[in-house]
C-alpha positions in Angstrom: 0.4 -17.8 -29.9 1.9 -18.3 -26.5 0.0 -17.9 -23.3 -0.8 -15.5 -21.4 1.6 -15.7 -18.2 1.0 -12.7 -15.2 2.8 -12.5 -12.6 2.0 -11.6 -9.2 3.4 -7.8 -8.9 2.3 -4.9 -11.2 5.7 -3.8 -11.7 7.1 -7.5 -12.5 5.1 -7.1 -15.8 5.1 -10.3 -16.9 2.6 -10.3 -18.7 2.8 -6.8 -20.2 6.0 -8.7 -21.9 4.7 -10.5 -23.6 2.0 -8.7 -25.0 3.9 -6.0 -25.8 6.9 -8.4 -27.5 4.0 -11.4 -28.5 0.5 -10.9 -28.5 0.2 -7.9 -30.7 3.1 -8.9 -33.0 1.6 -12.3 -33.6 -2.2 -10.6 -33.9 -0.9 -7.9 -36.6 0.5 -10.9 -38.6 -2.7 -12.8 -37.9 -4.8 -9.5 -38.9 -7.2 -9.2 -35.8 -9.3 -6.6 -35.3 -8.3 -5.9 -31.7 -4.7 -5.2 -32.7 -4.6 -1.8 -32.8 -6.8 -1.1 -30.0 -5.1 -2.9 -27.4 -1.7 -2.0 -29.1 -2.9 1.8 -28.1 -4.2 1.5 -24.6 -0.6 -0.4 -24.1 1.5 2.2 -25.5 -0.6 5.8 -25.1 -3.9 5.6 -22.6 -2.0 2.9 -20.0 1.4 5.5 -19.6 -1.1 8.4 -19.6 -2.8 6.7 -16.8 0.1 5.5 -15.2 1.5 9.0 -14.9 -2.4 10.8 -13.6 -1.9 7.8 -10.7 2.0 8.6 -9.9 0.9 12.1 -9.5 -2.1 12.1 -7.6 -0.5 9.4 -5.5 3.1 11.3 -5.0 1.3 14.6 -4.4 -1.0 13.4 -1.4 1.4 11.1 0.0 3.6 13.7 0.6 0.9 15.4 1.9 0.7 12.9 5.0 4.4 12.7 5.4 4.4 16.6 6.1 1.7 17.1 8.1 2.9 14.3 10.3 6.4 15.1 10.4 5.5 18.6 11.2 2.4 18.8 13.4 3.3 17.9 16.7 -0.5 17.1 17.6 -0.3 14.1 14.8 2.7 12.1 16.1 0.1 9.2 18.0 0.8 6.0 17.3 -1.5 5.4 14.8 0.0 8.4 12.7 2.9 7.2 13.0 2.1 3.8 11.2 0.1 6.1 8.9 3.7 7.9 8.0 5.0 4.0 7.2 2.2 3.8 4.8 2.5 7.1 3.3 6.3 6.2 2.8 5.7 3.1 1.3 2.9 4.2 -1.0 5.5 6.9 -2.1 8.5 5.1 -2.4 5.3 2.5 -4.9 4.4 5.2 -6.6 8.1 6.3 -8.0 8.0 3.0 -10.0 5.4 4.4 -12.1 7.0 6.3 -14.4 9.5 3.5 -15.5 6.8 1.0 -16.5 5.0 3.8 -18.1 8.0 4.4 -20.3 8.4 0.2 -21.0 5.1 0.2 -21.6 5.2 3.2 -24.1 8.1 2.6 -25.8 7.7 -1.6 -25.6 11.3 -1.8 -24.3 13.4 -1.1 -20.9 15.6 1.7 -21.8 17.3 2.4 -18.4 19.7 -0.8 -18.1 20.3 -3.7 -15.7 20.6 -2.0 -12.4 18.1 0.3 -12.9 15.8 -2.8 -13.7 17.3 -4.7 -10.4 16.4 -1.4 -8.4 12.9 -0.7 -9.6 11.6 -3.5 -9.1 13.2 -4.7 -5.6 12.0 -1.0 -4.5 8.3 -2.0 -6.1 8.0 -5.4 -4.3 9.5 -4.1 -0.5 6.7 -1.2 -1.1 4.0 -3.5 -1.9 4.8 -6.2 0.6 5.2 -2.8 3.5 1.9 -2.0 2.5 0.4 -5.2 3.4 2.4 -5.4 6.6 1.3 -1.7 7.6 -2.1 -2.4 7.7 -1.8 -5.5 9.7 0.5 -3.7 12.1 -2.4 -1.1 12.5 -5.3 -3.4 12.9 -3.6 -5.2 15.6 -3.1 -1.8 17.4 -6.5 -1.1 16.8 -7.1 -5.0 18.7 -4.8 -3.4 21.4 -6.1 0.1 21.9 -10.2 -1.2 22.0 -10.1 -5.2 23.8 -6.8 -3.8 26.2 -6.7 -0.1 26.7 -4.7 -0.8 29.9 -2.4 -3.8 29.3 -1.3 -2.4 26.4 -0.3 1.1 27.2 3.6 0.1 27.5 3.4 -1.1 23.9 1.4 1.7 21.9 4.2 4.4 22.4 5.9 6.1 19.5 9.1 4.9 20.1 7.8 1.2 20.3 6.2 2.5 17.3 8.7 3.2 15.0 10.6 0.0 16.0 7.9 -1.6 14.5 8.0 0.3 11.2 11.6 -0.9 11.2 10.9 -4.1 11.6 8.3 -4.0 9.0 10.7 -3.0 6.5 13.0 -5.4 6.8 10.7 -8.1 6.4 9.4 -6.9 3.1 13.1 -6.9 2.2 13.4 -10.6 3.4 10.5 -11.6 1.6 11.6 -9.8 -1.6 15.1 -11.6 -1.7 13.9 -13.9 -5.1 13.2 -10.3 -6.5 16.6 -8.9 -5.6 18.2 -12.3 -6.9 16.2 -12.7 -10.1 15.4 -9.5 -11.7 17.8 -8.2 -14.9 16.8 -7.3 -18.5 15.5 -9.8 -20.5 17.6 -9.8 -23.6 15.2 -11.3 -25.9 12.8 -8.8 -26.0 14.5 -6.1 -24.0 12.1 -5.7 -21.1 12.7 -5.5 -17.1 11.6 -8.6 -15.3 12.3 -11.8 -13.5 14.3 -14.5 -15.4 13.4 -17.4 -13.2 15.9 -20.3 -13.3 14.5 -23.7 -15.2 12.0 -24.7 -14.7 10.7 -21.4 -14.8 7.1 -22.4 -15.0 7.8 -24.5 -11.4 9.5 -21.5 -10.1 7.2 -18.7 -11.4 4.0 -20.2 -10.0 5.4 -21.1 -6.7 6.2 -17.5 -6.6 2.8 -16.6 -7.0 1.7 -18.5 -4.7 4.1 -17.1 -1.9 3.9 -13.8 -2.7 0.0 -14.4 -2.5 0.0 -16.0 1.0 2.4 -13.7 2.0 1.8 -10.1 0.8 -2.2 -10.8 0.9 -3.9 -13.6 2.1 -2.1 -14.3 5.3 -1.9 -10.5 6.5 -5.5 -10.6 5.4 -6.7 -13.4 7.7 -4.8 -11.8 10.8 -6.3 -8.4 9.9 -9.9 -10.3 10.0 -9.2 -12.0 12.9 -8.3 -8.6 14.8 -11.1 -7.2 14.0 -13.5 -10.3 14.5 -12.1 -10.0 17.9 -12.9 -6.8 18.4 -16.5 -6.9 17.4 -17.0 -9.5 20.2 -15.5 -8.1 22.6 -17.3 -4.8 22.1 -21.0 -6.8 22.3 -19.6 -8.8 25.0 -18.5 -5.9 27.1 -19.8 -2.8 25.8 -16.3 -1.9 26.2 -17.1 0.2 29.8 -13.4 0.4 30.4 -12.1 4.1 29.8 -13.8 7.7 29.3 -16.9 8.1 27.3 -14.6 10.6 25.0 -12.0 8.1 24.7 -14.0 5.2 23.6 -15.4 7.7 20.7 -11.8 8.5 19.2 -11.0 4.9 19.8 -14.4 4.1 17.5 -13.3 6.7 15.3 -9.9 5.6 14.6 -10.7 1.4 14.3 -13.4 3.2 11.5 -11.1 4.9 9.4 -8.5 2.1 9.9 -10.8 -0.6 8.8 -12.2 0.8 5.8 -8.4 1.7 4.5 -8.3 -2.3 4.8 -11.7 -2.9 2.9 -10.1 -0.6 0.3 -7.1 -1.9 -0.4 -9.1 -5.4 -0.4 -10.9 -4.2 -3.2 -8.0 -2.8 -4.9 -5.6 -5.7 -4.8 -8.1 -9.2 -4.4 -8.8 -8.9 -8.0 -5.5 -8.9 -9.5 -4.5 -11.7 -6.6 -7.6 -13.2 -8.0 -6.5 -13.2 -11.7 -3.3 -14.3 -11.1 -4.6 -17.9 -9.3 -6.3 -18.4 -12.3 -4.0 -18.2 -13.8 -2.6 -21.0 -12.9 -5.3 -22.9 -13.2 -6.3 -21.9 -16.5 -4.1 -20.1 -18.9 -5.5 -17.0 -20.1 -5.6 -16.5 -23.8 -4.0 -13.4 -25.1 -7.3 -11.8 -26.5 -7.9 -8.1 -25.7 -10.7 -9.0 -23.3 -7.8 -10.7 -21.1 -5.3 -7.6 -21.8 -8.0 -5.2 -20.7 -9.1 -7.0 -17.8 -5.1 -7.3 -16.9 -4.3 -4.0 -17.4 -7.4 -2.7 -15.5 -6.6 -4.7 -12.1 -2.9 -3.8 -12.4 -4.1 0.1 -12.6 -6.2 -0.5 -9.4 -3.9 -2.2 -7.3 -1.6 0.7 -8.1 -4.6 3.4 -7.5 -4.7 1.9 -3.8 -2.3 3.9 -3.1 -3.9 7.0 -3.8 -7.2 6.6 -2.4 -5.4 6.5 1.2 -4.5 10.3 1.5 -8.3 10.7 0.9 -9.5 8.3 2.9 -7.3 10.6 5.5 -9.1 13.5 4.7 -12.6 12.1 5.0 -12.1 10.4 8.0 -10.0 11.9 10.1 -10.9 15.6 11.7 -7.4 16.5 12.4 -5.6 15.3 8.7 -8.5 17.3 7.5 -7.9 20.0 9.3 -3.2 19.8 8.8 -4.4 19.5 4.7 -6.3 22.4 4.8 -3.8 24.5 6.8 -1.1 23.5 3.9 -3.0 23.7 1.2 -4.2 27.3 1.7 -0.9 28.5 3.7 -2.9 29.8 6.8 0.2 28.8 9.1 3.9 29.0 7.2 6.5 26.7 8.3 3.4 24.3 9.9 3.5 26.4 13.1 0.0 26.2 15.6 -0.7 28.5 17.6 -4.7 28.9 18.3 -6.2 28.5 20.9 -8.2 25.1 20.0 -5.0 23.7 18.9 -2.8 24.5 22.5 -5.7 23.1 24.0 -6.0 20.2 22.0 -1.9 19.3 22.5 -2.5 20.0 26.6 -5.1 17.5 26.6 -3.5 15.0 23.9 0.1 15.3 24.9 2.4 13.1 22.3 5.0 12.0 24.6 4.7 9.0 26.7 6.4 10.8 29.6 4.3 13.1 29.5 1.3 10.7 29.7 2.6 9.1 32.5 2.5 12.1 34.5 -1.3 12.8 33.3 -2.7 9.1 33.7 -2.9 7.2 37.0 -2.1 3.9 34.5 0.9 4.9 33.1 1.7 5.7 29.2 -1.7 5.8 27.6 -1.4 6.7 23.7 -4.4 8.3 22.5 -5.8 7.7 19.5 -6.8 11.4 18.5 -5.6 10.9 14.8 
C-alpha cells in the first residue's frame, strides 16, 4: 500500500487520488473491513456534502454581493473589502461541484482545461481569502491606533485598488498551479503532476503555500490586532466621538472573529498537511475520515461568513432581511431612519470632506 500523500489545497485532491484510485482498491483485495465504509462516504455522503456546502455558501454570498452592490448606505470601506471576500468565497465555492463529481464518480470527467481552470480558480480564491482578511485587519489597525492620519487612505476608491491588487497576487502566487495542473492519465483524476522529483517539489509546495496563504498573513493579522489592544489600554483611544469609537469597536469585533473563524476552519487541515511531511499518514479510514473532515471545513469557511454578517452587523442584518422578505423591490430606501442614516454616514469621500474639519473620514458604520 502506498502512502498517504495530501496536498495543501482542498481542490488539489491529492490525496483523494489516491484513495479513490489506491487505498480502497488495494483494501478490497486485502478484504478490510473499512472498505466499504470509506469507499461510501468517498463516493455518496462526501458529494452530498459537498453540494449542501456549495449551496449554502453560493446562496449567502451572493447575498453580500447584492446588498453591497445595491445599498448605497453599505459601500464603506470595510464593505467594500467584505464584497472581495464574498467574491472570492463565491468564485471557491463554484469548484465544488467538480470535485463532488471526481469524488463520486472516482474519475475527472471534464477534460484538461477544465482541470487547469478549476483548480487555478480554486487556489487564487483560497489565497484572496487569506489576503482579504489581512487587508481588513490592517484597516481595522488604521481606523482605531490613526483615525486621523489615515483618513486619505481608507476611501473606497483607495479601496478597491487594494482589492485589485489583492487579486493579482493570489494569481502570482498560484503560477506553479497554472503551470502544473492537467489530468493525470494514470488514474484519470485532476491534479498537479509535479516535475521529478515530485516528492522535493510537492513538499516545498506545501510549505509555500502554508507560509504564504496562512501562516504569514496570520502573523500580520496578529500583529495588527496586538497593536491595537495596546494602544487602546495605553490611550483609551480619547481621539474621536464617543459614537464613533462604538462603530469602530463594533466593526474591529466582527472583523476579528471572521479571522478566529477561518483559523479554526483552515489550521487543522494546514496542520495535517505538516505532518504530513513529517510522518506519512497510513491509508486507514481513520486518516481518510480525519482528511476528508478538515478538507469539508476549510471549505465550510466560506459559508459561515455571510452569517457571521448577519449576527454581527446591524445594517447586513437589516439589507438581508429587506431581500429576503421583498419589503423594498429593486433595493430602493426610502424611510426615514434610512435618509437619516445616509445624511449622517455619507459614502463618498467628497462628501466627507465637506462634513469633517480633517478631511475624508470613512466611517465604519458597516
Amino acid at each position: 500500500m502506498e502512502p498517504l500523500k495530501i496536498s495543501t489545497v482542498p481542490l488539489w485532491e491529492q490525496s483523494t487520488e489516491k484513495i479513490n484510485g489506491s487505498a480502497f482498491r488495494n483494501e478490497s483485495h486485502n478484504g478490510t473491513h473499512g472498505e466499504p465504509f470509506m469507499s461510501s462516504v468517498s463516493t455518496i455522503v462526501l458529494p452530498v456534502i459537498y453540494f449542501i456546502v456549495c449551496v449554502i455558501g453560493l446562496s449567502g454570498n451572493t447575498l453580500v454581493i447584492y446588498v453591497v452592490v445595491c445599498y448605497a448606505k453599505m459601500k464603506t470601506v470595510t464593505n467594500i473589502y467584505i464584497l472581495n471576500l464574498a467574491v472570492a468565497d463565491e468564485l471557491f465555492m463554484l469548484g465544488l461541484p467538480f470535485i463532488a463529481a471526481q469524488n463520486a464518480l472516482s474519475y475527472w470527467p471534464f477534460g484538461s482545461f477544465m482541470c487547469r481552470l478549476v483548480l487555478t480558480v480554486d487556489g487564487i480564491n483560497q489565497f484572496t481569502s487569506i489576503f482579504c482578511l489581512t487587508v481588513m485587519s490592517i484597516d481595522r489597525y488604521l481606523a482605531v491606533v490613526h483615525p486621523i492620519r489615515s483618513t486619505k487612505w481608507r476611501c473606497p476608491r483607495i479601496a478597491k485598488m487594494i482589492n485589485a491588487s489583492v487579486w493579482i497576487s493570489s494569481i502570482v502566487v498560484v503560477l506553479p498551479v497554472i503551470i502544473y495542473s492537467e489530468v493525470q492519465t494514470d488514474i484519470n483524476t485532476c491534479n498537479i503532476n509535479w516535475p521529478e522529483p515530485k516528492s522535493v517539489w510537492s513538499a516545498a509546495f506545501i510549505i509555500y503555500t502554508a507560509v504564504l496563504g496562512f501562516f504569514g498573513p496570520l502573523l500580520i493579522i496578529c500583529l495588527c490586532y496586538l497593536l491595537i489592544i495596546i494602544k487602546v489600554k495605553s490611550s483609551g483611544l480619547r481621539v474621536g466621538s464617543t459614537k464613533r469609537r462604538k462603530s469602530e469597536r463594533k466593526v474591529t469585533r466582527m472583523v476579528i472573529v471572521i479571522v478566529v473563524v477561518f483559523v479554526i476552519c483552515w489550521l487543522p487541515f494546514y496542520i495535517l498537511n505538516i505532518i504530513n511531511l513529517i510522518f506519512t499518514l497510513p491509508e486507514e479510514p481513520v486518516s481518510v475520515g480525519i482528511y476528508f473532515f478538515v478538507v469539508v471545513l476549510s471549505y465550510a469557511n466560506s459559508c459561515a461568513n455571510p452569517v457571521l454578517y448577519g449576527f454581527l452587523s446591524d445594517n447586513f442584518k437589516k439589507s438581508f432581511q429587506k431581500v429576503l422578505c421583498s419589503c423594498k423591490p429593486n433595493g430602493v430606501e426610502d424611510t426615514t431612519e434610512q435618509k437619516q442614516e445616509k445624511s449622517r454616514f455619507p459614502d463618498t469621500c467628497m462628501t466627507q470632506r465637506l462634513a469633517e474639519p480633517n478631511g475624508c473620514m470613512q466611517t465604519s458604520q458597516i
